[in-house]
C-alpha positions as CSV (number, residue, x, y, z in Angstrom):
1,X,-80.5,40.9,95.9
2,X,-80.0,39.9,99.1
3,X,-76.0,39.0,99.8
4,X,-75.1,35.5,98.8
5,X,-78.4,35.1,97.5
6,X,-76.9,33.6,93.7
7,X,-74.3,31.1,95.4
8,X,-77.2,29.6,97.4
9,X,-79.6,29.3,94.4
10,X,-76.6,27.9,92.5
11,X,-76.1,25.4,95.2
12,X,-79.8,24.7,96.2
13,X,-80.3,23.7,92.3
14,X,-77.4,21.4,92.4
15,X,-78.5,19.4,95.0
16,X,-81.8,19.2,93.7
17,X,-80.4,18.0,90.6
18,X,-78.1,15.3,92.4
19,X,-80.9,14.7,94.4
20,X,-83.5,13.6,91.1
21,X,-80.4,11.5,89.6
22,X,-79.5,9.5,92.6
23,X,-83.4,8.8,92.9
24,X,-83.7,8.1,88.6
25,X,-80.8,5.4,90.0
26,X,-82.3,3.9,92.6
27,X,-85.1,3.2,90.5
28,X,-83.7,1.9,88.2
29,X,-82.0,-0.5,90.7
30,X,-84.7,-1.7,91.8
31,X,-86.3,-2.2,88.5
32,X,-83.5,-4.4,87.3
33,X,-82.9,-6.5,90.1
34,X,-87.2,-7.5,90.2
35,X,-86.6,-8.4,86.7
36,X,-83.8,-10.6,87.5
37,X,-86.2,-12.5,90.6
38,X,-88.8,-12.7,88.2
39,X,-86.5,-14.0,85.6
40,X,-84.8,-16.4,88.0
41,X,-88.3,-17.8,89.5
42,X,-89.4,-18.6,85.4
43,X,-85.8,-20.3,84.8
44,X,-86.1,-22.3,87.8
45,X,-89.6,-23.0,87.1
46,X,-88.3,-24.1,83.8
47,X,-86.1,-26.4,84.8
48,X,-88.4,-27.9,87.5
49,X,-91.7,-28.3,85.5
50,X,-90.8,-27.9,81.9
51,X,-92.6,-24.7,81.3
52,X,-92.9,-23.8,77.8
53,X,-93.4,-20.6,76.0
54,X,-97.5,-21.4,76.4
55,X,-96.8,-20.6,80.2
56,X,-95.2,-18.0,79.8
57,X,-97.9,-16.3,77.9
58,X,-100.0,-17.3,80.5
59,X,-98.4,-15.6,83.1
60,X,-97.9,-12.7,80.9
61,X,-101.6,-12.2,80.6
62,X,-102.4,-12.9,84.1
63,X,-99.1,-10.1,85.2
64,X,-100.7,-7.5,83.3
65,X,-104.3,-8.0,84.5
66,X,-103.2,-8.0,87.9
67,X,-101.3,-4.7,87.2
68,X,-102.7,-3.2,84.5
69,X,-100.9,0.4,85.1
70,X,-97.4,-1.7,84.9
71,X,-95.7,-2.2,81.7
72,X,-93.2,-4.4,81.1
73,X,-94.8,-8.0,81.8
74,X,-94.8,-8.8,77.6
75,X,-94.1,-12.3,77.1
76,X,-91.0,-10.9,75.0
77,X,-89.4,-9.0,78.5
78,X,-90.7,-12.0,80.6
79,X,-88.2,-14.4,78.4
80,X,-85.7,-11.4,78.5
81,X,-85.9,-11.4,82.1
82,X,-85.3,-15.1,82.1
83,X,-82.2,-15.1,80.2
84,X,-81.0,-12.5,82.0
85,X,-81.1,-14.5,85.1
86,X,-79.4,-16.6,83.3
87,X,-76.5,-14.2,82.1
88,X,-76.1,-12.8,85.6
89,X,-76.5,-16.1,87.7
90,X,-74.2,-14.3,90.7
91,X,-76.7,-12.0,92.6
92,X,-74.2,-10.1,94.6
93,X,-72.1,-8.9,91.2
94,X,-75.5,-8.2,89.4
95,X,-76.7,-5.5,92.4
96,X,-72.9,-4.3,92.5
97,X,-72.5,-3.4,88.9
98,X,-75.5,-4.8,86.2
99,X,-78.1,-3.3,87.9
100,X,-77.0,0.1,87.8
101,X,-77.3,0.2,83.9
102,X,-80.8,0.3,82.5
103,X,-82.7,-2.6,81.4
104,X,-82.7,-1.3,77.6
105,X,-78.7,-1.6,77.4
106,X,-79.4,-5.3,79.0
107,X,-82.0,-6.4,76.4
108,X,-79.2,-4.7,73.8
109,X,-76.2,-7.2,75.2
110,X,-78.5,-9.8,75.6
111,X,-79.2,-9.2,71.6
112,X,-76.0,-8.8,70.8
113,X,-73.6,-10.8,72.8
114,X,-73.0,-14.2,74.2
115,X,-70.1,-14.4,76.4
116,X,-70.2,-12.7,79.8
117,X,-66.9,-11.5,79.8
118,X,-67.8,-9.1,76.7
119,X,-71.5,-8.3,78.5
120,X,-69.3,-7.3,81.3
121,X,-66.4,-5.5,79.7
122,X,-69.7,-3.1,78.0
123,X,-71.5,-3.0,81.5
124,X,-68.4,-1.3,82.9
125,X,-67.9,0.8,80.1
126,X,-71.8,2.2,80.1
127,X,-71.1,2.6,84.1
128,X,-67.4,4.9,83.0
129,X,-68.9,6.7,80.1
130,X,-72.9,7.1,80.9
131,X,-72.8,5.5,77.4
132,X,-76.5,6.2,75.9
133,X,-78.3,3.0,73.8
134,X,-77.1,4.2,70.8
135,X,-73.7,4.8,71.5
136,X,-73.9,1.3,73.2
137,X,-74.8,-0.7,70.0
138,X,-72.6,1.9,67.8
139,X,-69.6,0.1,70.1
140,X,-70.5,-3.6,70.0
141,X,-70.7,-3.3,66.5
142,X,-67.3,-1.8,66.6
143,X,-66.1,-4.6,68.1
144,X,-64.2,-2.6,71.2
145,X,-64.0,-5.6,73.5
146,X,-61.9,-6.9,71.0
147,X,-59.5,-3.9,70.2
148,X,-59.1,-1.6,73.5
149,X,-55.7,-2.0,74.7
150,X,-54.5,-3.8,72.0
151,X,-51.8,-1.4,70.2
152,X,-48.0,-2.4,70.1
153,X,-46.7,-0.1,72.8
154,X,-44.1,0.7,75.1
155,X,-45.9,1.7,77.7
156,X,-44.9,-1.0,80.4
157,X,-41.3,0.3,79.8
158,X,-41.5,3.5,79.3
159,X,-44.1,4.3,82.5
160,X,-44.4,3.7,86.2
161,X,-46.1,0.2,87.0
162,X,-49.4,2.6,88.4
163,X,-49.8,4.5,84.5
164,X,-49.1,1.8,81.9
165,X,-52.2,-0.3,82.3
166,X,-54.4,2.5,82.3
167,X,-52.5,4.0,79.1
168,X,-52.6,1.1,77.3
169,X,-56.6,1.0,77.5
170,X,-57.0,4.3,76.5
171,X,-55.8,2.8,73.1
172,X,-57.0,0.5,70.5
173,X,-55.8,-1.5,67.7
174,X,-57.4,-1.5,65.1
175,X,-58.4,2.0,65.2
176,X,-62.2,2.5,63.1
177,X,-62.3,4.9,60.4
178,X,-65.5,3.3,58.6
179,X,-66.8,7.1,58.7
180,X,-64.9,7.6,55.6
181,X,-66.5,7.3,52.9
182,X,-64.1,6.0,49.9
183,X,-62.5,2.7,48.8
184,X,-59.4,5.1,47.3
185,X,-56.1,4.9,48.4
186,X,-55.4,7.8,50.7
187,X,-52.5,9.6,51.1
188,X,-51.7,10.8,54.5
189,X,-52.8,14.4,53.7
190,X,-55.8,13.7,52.6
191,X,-56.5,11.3,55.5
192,X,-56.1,14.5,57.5
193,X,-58.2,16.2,56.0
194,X,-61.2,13.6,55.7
195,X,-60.5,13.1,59.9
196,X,-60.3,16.8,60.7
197,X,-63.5,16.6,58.5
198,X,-64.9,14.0,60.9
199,X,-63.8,15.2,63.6
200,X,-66.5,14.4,66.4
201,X,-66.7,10.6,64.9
202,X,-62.9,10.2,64.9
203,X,-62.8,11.9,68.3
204,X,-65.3,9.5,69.2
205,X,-63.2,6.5,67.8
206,X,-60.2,7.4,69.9
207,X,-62.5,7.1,73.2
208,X,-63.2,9.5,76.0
209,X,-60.9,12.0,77.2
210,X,-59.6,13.0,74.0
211,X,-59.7,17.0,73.2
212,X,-58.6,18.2,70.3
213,X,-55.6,20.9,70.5
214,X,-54.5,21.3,66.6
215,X,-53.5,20.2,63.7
216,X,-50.5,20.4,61.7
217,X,-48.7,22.3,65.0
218,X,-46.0,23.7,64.8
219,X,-42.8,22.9,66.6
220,X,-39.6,24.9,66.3
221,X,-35.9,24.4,66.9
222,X,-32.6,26.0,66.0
223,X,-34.6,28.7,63.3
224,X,-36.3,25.0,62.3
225,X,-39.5,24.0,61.5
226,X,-41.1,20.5,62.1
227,X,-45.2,19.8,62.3
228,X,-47.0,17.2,63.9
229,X,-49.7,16.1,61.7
230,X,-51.9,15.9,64.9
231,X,-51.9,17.0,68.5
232,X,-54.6,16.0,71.2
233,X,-54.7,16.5,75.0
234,X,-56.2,13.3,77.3
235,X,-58.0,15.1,80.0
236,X,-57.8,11.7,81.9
237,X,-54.4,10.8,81.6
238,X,-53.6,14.9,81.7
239,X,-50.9,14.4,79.0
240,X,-50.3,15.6,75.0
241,X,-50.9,13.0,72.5
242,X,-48.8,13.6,69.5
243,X,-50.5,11.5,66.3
244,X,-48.6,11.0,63.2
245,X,-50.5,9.2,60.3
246,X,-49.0,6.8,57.7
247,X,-50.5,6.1,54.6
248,X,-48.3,2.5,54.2
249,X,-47.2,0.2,55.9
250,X,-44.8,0.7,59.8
251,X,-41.3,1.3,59.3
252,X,-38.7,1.9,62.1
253,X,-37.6,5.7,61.3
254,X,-41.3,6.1,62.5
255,X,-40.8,5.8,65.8
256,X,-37.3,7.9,65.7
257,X,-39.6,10.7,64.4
258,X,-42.1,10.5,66.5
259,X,-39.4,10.5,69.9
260,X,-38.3,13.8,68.1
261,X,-41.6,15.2,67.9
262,X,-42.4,14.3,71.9
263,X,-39.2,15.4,73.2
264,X,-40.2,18.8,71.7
265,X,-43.8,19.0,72.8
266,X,-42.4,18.1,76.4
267,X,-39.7,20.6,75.9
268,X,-42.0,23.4,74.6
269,X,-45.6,22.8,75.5
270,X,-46.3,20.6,78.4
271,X,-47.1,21.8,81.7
272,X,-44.9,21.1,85.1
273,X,-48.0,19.7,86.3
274,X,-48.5,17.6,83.2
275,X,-47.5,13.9,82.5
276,X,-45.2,13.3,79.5
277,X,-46.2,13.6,76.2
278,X,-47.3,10.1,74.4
279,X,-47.4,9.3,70.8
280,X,-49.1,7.3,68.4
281,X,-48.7,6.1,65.0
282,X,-51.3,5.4,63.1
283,X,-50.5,3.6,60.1
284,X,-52.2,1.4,57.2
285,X,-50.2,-1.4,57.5
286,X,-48.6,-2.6,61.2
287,X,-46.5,-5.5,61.6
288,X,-45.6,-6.8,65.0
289,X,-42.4,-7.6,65.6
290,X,-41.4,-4.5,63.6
291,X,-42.8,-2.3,65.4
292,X,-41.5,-4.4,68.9
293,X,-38.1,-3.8,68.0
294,X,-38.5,-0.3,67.0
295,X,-39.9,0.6,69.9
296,X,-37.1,-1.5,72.4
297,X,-34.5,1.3,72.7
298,X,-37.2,4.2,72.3
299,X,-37.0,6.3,75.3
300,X,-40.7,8.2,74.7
301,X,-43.8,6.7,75.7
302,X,-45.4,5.9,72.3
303,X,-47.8,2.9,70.3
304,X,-48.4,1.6,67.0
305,X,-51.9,1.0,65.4
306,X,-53.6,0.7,62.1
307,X,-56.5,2.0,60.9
308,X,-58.9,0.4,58.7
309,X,-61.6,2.7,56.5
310,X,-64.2,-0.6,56.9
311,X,-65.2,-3.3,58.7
312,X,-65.8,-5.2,55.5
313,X,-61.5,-5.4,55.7
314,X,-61.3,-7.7,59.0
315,X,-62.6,-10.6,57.2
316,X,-60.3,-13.4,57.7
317,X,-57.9,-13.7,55.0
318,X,-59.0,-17.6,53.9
319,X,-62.6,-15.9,53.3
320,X,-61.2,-13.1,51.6
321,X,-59.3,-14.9,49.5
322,X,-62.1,-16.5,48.3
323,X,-64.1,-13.3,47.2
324,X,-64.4,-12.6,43.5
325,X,-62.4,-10.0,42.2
326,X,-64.0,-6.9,40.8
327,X,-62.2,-7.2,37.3
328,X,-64.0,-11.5,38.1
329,X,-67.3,-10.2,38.5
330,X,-67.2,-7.4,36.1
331,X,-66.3,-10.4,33.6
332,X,-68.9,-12.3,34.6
333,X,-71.6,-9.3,34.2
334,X,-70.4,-9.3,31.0
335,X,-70.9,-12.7,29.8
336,X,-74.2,-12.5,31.3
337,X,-75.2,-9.7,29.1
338,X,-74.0,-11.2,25.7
């Protein structure tokens, strides 16, 4: 083989591969922004003439008879491509950052979502991430707009002005743990367990960058022994993450613990090139100005967070409270039966 040969091969195949992706892009572009002059000709049509949804059938027969190799002229995607006109009314932000998603994730938000400000917060996040459909929906129903960057933290203290922000987002509050499956109370062990069990899904609830480093790691002092019950590295943030689960509620010693814990992994782990270790404290019960004033004095970077096993457990409390029991409906059954 001639010398050099491989590199260039490697190289050659590379570009061809960038090459195929930024044209699958440009496409895709284009694509979107059509749909959004199509859909802003029918909405202004709409408002000018009173078209109704017999119109727009019409068109949609007449679209695809004219180009009859062309999908995507349905009257469904016609009235998609209307009211996503009218969720992107701004042409300039649409070609600078919705049109580079595809038009599958824009029927999804349009679906899913009313406000823009949560269609946008997902359009960015799908532009970050190269988040597929599926992981799309799997994160609306999640509720992240409502969670990232949410936890009781530190971080403004604790970090320079140009870190904090971005920190903070790369945490939530509540953290998701619908994967397991039991209505038990779980003691923190066993909450281990069922997460080291799970881990792609919980590694997937923490959001990207996370990479797993170990559990239960071992940190020694002075002939002594302490273990952190979980230790990540953020490729992003290029930092440790130190993760400490509680199976109650928040209490101050918490966050004296966990300061222990990070001024050893900074002391015996991290890299010079490294940022300082952060911690988190995942517990099942957080409350706010607890965790605020255990955190004042706390020289470590560090946040507090709870995690919830279900959905099903962010009803509101007024609604909850007016759930039956189970002992109430197991009483019930019975009466029914005699």
């Amino acid at each position: 083989m001639p010398t050099g040969y491989a590199e260039t091969l490697t190289v050659i195949k590379e570009q061809v591969a960038a090459s195929r992706t930024r044209a699958v892009q440009s496409v895709n572009v284009e694509l979107v922004c059509l749909y959004w002059r199509i859909g802003r000709l029918i909405q202004q049509r709409q408002q000018a003439h009173g078209w109704g949804t017999k119109v727009i059938e019409r068109l949609s027969a007449d679209l695809r008879h004219a180009f009859p190799g062309q999908k995507g002229f349905s009257a469904r995607n016609l009235a998609y491509m209307r009211n996503f006109a009218a969720a992107w009314p701004d042409e300039t932000i649409l070609q600078q950052l919705a049109a580079r998603i595809p038009w599958g994730h824009h029927q999804l938000l349009l679906d899913r979502l009313e406000e823009h400000a949560q269609r946008l917060f997902y359009v960015q996040k799908v532009q970050q991430h190269g988040w597929s459909r599926s992981v799309l929906a799997a994160q609306i129903d999640a509720q992240l707009h409502g969670r990232e960057g949410k936890p009781i933290s530190n971080f403004a203290e604790r970090l320079p002005a140009a870190d904090s922000d971005l920190v903070q987002q790369s945490f939530k509050d509540p953290y998701l743990l619908d994967f397991i499956a039991t209505d038990a109370p779980l003691r923190e062990r066993e909450l281990e367990d069922a997460l080291i069990t799970h881990l792609e899904r919980f590694l997937l609830e923490l959001g990207e960058g996370f990479a797993f480093v170990g559990r239960q790691v071992e940190l020694r002092l002075e002939g002594e022994s302490w273990f952190v019950d979980l230790l990540f590295y953020h490729l992003r943030l290029r930092r440790f993450v130190v993760i400490e689960l509680k199976a109650g509620r928040f209490l101050p010693e918490h966050a004296g613990k966990m300061n222990f814990y990070l001024n050893l992994v900074d002391e015996t782990m991290r890299h010079p090139d490294d940022a300082p270790s952060i911690g988190l404290i995942l517990c099942r019960e957080g409350k706010q100005l607890v965790a605020e004033y255990a955190l004042r004095d706390i020289d470590k970077p560090m946040a507090v967070a709870e995690w919830r096993l279900r959905l099903t457990r962010e009803l509101p409390a007024e609604l909850e409270a007016g759930l039956p029991s189970i002992e109430e409906i197991e009483q019930e059954l019975a009466e029914r039966n005699d």
